[in-house]
C-alpha positions as CSV (number, residue, x, y, z in Angstrom):
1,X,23.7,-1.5,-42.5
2,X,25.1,-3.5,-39.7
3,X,23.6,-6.8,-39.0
4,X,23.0,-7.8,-35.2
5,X,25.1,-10.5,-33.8
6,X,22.7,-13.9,-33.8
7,X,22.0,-15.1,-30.5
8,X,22.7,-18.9,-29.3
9,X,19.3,-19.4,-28.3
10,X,16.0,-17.4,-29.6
11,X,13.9,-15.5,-26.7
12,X,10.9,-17.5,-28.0
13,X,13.4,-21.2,-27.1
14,X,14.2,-19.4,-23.6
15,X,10.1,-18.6,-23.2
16,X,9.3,-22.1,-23.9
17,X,12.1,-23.4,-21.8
18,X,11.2,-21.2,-19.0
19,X,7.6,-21.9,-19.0
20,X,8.5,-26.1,-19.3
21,X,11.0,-25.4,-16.5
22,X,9.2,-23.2,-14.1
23,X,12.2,-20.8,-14.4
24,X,10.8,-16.9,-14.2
25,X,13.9,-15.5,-17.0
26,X,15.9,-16.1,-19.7
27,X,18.8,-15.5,-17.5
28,X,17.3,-18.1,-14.4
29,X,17.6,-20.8,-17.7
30,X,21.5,-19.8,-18.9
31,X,22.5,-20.1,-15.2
32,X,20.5,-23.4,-14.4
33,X,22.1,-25.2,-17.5
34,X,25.1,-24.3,-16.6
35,X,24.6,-25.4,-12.4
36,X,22.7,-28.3,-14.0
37,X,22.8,-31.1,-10.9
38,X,24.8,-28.7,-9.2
39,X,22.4,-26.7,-7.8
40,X,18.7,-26.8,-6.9
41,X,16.6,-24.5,-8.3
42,X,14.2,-21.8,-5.8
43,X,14.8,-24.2,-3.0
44,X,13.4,-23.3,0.2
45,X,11.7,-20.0,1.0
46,X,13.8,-17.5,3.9
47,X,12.3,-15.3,5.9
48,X,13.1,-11.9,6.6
49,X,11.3,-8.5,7.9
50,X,11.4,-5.0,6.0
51,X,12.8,-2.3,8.4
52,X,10.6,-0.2,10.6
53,X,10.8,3.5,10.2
54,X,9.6,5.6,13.4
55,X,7.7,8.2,12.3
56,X,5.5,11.0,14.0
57,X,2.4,12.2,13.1
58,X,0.4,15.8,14.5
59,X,-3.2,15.8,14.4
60,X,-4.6,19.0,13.0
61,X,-7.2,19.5,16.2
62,X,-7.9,17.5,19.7
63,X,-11.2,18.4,20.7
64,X,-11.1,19.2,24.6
65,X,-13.0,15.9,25.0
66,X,-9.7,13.8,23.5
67,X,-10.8,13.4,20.1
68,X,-8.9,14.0,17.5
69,X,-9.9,15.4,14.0
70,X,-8.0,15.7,10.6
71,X,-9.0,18.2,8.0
72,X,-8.6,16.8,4.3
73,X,-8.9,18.3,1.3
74,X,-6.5,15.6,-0.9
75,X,-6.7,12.4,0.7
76,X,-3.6,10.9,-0.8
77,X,-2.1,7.4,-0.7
78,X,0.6,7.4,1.9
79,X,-2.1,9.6,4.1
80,X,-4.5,7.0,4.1
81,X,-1.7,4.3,4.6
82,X,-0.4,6.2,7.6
83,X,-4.1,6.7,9.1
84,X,-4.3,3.1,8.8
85,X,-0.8,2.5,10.6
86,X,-1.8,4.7,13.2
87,X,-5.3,3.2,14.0
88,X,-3.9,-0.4,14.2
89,X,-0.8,1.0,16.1
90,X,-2.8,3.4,18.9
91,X,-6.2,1.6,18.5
92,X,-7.5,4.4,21.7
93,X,-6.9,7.3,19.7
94,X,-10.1,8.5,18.1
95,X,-9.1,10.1,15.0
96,X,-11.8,11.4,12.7
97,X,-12.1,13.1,9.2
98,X,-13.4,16.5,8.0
99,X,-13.2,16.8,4.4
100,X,-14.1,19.5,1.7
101,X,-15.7,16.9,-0.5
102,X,-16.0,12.9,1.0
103,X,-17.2,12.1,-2.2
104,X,-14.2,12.9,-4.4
105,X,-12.7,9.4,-5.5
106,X,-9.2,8.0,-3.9
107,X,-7.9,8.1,-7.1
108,X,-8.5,8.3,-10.7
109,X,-9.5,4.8,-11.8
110,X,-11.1,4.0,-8.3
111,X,-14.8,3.8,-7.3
112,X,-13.9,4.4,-3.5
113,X,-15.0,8.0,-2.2
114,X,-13.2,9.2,0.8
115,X,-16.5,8.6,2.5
116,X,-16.4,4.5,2.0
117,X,-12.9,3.9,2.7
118,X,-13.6,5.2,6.1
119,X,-16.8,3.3,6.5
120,X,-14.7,0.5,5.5
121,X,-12.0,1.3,7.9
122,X,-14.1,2.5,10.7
123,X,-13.2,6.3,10.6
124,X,-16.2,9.1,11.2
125,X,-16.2,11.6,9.0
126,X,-17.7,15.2,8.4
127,X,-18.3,17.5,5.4
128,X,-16.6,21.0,6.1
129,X,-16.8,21.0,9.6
130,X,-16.8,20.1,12.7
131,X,-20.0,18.4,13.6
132,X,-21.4,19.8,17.5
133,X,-22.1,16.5,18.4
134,X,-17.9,15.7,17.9
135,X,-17.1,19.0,20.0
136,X,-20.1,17.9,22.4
137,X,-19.6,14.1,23.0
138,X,-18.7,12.8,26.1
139,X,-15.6,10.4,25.8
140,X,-13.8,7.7,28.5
């Protein structure tokens, strides 16, 4: 059986000395005691902005009064993050919900329904179908 070549310095010395030095790995620690007063350690924050990505999005149905309505049957992550994107973006657009079941959870481990996020994010919603007051409202 071959034996594994010791290491200089335990993981639990580096853990300690990371912890005592504010330093977030084992490898932040082997490079700051070799720098040692010739560096600075995390100095200063910089800031920078992620990329944009244009992107288009077609509603399922505009009612002949403007409003628009989306028919869900999995309301997934990145659907709820581009609803979101799009209210705050195009805050005229009335876009509303028609889902097979608003009371299926937004994921697995979640309490959320479809139903409350879009109470909490101030989207109406339906149950199967359109509602007549949607396709009879009068809009701006």
């Amino acid at each position: 059986m071959r034996k594994r070549p010791q290491r200089k310095t335990s993981r639990r010395a580096y853990s300690s000395i990371k912890r005592s030095q504010g330093k977030r790995s084992g490898l932040e620690v082997q490079v700051a005691s070799q720098l040692g007063d010739h560096a600075k350690y995390e100095p200063h924050w910089i800031e920078y902005e992620r990329p944009t990505k244009p992107a288009k999005y077609k509603p399922d149905f505009q009612l002949k009064n403007g409003i628009y309505v989306e028919t869900k049957g999995w309301f997934r992550t990145e659907d709820r993050q581009k609803h979101l994107l799009i209210k705050y973006q195009h805050p005229h657009l009335d876009i509303r919900f028609v889902f097979s079941n608003p009371e299926a959870k937004i994921g697995k481990k979640s309490q959320t329904t479809y139903a409350m996020w879009c109470q909490k994010n101030g989207f109406k919603y339906a149950k199967g179908v359109v509602p007549t007051e949607w396709i009879n409202e009068k809009t701006n």
